[in-house]
N, C-alpha and C positions, 0 to 999 in steps of 0.2 A: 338439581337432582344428581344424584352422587352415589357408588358403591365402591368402594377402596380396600381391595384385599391386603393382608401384611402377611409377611410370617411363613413366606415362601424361603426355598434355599435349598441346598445339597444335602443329604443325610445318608449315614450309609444301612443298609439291610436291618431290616430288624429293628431300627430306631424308629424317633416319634418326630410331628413335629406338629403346631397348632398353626392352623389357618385363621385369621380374623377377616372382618368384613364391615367396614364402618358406614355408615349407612347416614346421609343428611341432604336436607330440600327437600323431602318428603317423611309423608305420618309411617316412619318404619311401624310399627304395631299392629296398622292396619292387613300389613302384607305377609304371607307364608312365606319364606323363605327357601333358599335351595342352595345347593353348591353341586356344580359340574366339573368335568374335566372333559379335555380332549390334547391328543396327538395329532403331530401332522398324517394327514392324507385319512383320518380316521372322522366322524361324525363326532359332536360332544355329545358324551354323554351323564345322566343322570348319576350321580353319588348319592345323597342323603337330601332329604326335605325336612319342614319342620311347621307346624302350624303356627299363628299369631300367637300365641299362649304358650307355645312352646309344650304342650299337652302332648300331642301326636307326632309322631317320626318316624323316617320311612326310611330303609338305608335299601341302595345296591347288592344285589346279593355276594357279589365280588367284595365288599367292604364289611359285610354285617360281621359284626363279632372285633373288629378293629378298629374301627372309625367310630366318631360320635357326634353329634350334629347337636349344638345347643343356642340360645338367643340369649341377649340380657338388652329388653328394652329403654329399659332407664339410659342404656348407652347407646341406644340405637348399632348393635352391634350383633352379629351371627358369626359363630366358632364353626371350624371345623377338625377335632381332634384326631389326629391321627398315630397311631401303635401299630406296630408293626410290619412297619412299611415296607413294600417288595419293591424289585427292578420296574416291574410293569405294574407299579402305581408312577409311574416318572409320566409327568403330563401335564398343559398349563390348567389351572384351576379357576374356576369363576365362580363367582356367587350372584345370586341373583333376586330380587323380587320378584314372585310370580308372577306371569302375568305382565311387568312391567316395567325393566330396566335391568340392565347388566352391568354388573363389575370391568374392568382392563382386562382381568385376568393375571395370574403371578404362577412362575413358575416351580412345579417339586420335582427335584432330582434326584431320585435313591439309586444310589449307586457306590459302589465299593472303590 
C-alpha cells in the first residue's frame, strides 16, 4: 500500500505548479481522496477533497478560486493543480486516502 506524491519544488509568487499522487496496493477508486498541507509547529490542514468519481470536491477556502483537485483512475492517480501561488502556500503537502493511508508528503516553496 503506497501514495507517492511528485511535482513538488520552488516557484516563485504567482506561479503554478501540479502536485500528483500515484496511488498502488490498494482499489484507488474505491477511496475519496484529499490533499493536505502543513508547516512546522502548525496542525496539517485540509486543501481540496475529491469523491471516487471524481463528481464532487471540496476546496479550502484559502485555496478556492486557485487550486483544483482532480483524479484519473485508470492511473490510479489524484492531481492537485495549483495557480497562483503565495508565500504562505509554502508547506509540505500530503495526499491521502480517506479514511486510510498517507502519502511521505513533498515539499512547495513559493518564494521569490
Amino acid at each position: 500500500v503506497q501514495l507517492v506524491e511528485s511535482g513538488g519544488g520552488l516557484v516563485q509568487p504567482g506561479g503554478s505548479l501540479r502536485l500528483s499522487c500515484a496511488a498502488s496496493g490498494f482499489t484507488f477508486s474505491n477511496y475519496g481522496m484529499s490533499w493536505y498541507r502543513q508547516v512546522p509547529g502548525k496542525d496539517r490542514e485540509l486543501v481540496a477533497t475529491i469523491s471516487v468519481t471524481g463528481a464532487v470536491k471540496n476546496y479550502a477556502d484559502y485555496v478556492k478560486g486557485r487550486f483544483a483537485i482532480s483524479r484519473d483512475n485508470a492511473r490510479n492517480t489524484v492531481y492537485l493543480q495549483m495557480n497562483s501561488l503565495k508565500p504562505e502556500d509554502t508547506a509540505v503537502y500530503y495526499c491521502r486516502a480517506n479514511g486510510y493511508t498517507w502519502g511521505q508528503g513533498i515539499q512547495v516553496t513559493v518564494s521569490s
